[in-house]
Steps between C-alpha positions, in 0.01 A plus 500: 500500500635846412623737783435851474742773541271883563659792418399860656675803505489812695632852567475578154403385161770424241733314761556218234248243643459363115898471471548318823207257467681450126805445662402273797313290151815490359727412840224184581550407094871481612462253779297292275128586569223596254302817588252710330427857562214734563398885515220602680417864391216683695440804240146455395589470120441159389854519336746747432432527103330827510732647737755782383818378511633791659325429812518131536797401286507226201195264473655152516371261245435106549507281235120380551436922452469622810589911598660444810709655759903591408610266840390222225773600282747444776383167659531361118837643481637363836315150453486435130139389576211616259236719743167471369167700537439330822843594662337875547201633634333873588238590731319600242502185318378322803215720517441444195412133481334548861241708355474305181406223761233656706370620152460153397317383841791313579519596902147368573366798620786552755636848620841564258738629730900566538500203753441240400451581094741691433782331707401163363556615177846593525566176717379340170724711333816444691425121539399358132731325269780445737526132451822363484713887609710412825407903569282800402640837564220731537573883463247734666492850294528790732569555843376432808236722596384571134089517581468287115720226639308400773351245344834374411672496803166307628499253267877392553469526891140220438765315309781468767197332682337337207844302409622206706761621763846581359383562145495889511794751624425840444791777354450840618709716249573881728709817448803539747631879436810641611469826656868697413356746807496227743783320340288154535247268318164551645290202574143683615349541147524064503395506842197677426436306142528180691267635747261551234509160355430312862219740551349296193608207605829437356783380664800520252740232518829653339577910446649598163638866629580739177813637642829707359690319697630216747207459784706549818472219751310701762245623248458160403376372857289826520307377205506153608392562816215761417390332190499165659664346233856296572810731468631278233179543281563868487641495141725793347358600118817724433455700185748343267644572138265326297171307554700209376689482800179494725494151537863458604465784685154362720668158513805626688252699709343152603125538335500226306656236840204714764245408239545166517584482886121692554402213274672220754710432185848419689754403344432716197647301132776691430467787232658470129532872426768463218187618230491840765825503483571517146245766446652735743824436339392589177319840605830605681778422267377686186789514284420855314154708482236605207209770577167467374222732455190454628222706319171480691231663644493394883852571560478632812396205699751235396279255645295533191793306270570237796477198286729712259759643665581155667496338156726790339700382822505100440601633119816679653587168730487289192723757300715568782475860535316777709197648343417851536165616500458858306132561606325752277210609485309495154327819519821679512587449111176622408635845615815420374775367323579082625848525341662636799298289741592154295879581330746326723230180585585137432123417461166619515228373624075568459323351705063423564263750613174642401348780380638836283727666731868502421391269235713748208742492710528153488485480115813744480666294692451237322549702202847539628635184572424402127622736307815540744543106532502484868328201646152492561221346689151533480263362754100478458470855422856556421436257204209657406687864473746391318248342245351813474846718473569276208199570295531859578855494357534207281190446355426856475162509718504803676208451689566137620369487880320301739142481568591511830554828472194619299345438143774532252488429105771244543465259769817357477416382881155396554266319829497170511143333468560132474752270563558126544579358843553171450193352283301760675433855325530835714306821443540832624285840440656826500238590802539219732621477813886553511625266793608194363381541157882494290618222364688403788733145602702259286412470129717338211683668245668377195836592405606520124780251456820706412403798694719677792263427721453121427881548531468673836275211631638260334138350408173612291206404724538718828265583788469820625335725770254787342325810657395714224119600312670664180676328226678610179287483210633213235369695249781742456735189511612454129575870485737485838697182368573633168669808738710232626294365814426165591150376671744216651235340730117507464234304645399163489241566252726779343218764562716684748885650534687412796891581388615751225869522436732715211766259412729742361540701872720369733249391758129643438216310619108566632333246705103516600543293820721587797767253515639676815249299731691169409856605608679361766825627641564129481384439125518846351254565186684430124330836451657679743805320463565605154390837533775593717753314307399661215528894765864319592568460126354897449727612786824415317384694211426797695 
């Protein structure tokens, strides 16, 4: 029977409660257990999809189509396990299929209520499709104290009760801050966050402190003590040089060997951390450097290009260099010039988002890196701007746009009304609902045999992750390949474009899905990986 692992946090948000439940995943992996991970979220959207990115960060795509959290993205990193669309959950989703029940009659006439409806649901949540997972790490959104997560933080405490004994141990994830007045770390704020959590019923078993630096000994047994918690299970989560070194970093802190003693789980097997190991090695011995530019539209929360930047990072590690990040923002060249923003850059890279805004700016950049032969990479969007740069230029369509932007007279992009999934045909209307309407998970694409990126993947039947509603029109196809570009993989059925490529550049390719969501620092993306050779290639010749 699986054992479940809760984790809480407190203080504050954005402590790194999805990066340590990733990297405890990862550190159990390593000592030869299979676990599974979960995100509770208690934001009354059913999922993320319709939220702005600059608020919540990227939405994480599953492979079954789900919009879920960005933790997602780093529990498949750390693990190498597939989430799915029941690995996260919202308040609002829960709500959801509550009232779809009493709708239906299905309560019997019964009083729907927090306790016991609501609760159970999420119980039912936490609990189903665990067979055969030695543990279940089970990340609470939040913190303590947050009036949404109640229900949460109910639901998990039923559990510890619910479960036979010595099948739950509960992480409580706090800030420790070091005051340069005093000259100390402070302890109260966990105290008091702690304090919180057994006032609900809580008792956590280990405390993950967000610290600087080294806990001193005494401030240790103050926790300890005050917490109730044994002095050894208050664990140090140092900030370190990369998220890559997180697990090395919490097993030498003891999280992964408290775990398993709160479990009864004594002796431990021994860790094999050589896979950890290797990755760290990679991201700190870069033997030179290449800077790319990011053109996008939510630039200033990073947290938007997550999957991304971690996959532009994996490309680096499998190149061995450092990669640079040159974040612009795609509104600027609308105002101005991009030649002094891109000259000097080893690559540059488009990437998705929606609507018109910075939109130009996106085609002059891609504008640039063809005509100038840099290296470039088009994402979703970014493919779909370059499409449309090309007509404009090449094919001598001035008016070439998106009708995500408005009418235009040439749609070179266009919505998407009907698509296969499977044997089963999707539709869309322009006026439905937005949430989870795109054509979103794994589909299949077929590469043409000879292309560069067949070559890339060394294969011509891939599977890829898609969030996207707009498509390039095939129509203007003929007229872009006798300009020199390549519709290099299409559909199964051949109706729609999923790669374009120009053979004659040095390294110029579109794609319509996001290949960044299957990187691993472990297994980097072929994508990825050749783009930045082809950047370390560029930055000799700059």
């Amino acid at each position: 029977m699986a054992r479940y692992i809760f984790i809480t946090g407190g203080v504050v948000s954005s402590l790194g409660k999805g990066l340590a439940s990733a990297a405890l995943g990862a550190l159990l992996q390593a000592r030869g257990y299979s676990v599974r991970l979960r995100k509770l979220d208690p934001y009354l959207n059913v999922d993320p999809g319709t939220m702005s990115p600059t608020q919540h960060g990227e939405v994480f795509v599953t492979d079954d189509g789900a919009e879920t959290d960005l933790d997602l993205g780093h529990y498949e990193r750390f693990t190498g396990r597939n989430a799915n669309r029941q690995d996260n959950v919202t308040c609002g989703r829960i709500y959801q299929d509550l009232i779809a029940r009493e709708r239906k009659g299905d309560f019997l006439g019964a009083t729907v209520q927090v306790i016991p409806h609501v609760t159970n649901a999420i119980k039912e949540f936490v609990r189903d499709g665990n067979e055969g997972v030695d543990f279940v790490l089970v990340e609470i959104g939040g913190t303590v104290g947050d009036i949404e997560g109640l229900p949460f933080f109910e639901a998990i405490r039923q559990l510890g009760n619910d479960l036979p004994r010595g099948h739950a141990v509960y992480v409580h994830l706090t800030l420790l801050p070091y005051i340069p007045t005093a000259g100390e770390l402070k302890t109260k704020p966990t105290q008091h966050s702690v304090k919180e959590l057994r006032s609900i019923g809580i008792q956590p078993d280990i405390l993950l402190c967000r610290c600087d630096r080294e806990i001193p000994r005494e401030e240790r047994r103050k926790l300890g003590l005050f917490c109730n918690v044994r002095e050894s299970a208050v664990i140090e989560a140092r900030d370190v040089g990369s998220i890559y070194d997180a697990p090395a970093a919490y097993h030498a802190a003891g999280l992964d060997r408290e775990v398993l003693a709160a479990f009864g789980i004594e002796p431990a097997p021994k860790p094999n951390m050589r896979r950890w190991e290797a990755v760290t090695r990679a991201y700190h011995n870069p033997e030179g450097e290449v800077t790319i530019a990011v053109v996008g539209k939510y630039t200033g929360l990073k947290d938007a290009y997550k999957s991304l930047i971690e996959a532009l990072t994996h490309g680096g590690m499998a190149n061995k260099v450092r990669v640079k990040l040159d974040w612009i923002e795609s509104e600027v060249f609308e105002s101005a010039d991009p030649a002094p923003h891109l000259e000097g850059v080893h690559g540059i890279l488009v990437p998705g988002g929606f609507g018109a805004r910075g939109a130009e700016g996106k085609i002059l950049a891609a504008k640039f890196a063809r005509e100038r032969n840099v290296p470039y990479f088009g994402i979703c969007f970014g493919m779909q701007m370059a499409v449309i740069e090309a007509c404009r230029d090449l094919v001598g369509l001035p008016n070439a746009n998106s009708t995500e932007f408005g009418p235009t007279k040439e749609p070179v992009v266009g919505l998407m009304t009907e698509w296969l999934r499977g044997n089963e045909l999707e539709r869309r209307k322009e006026a439905g609902d937005l949430g989870g309407t795109m054509r979103l998970g794994a589909y299949k694409a077929e590469l043409k045999p000879g292309s560069r990126i067949a070559a890339i993947y060394d294969a011509t039947e891939i599977s890829e992750r898609h969030r996207h509603r707009y498509e390039v029109n095939t129509a203007y196809r003929a007229r872009l390949e006798d300009k020199g570009f390549a519709f290099a993989g299409m559909s199964p059925d051949g109706l729609l474009p999923e790669t374009i490529e120009i053979p004659s550049h040095p390294w110029f390719i579109g794609v319509q899905f996001h290949p960044e969501l299957r990187s691993r620092p472990f297994e980097p993306h072929p994508l990825f990986a050749s783009f930045i050779e082809a950047a370390k290639a560029q930055s000799r010749l700059v």
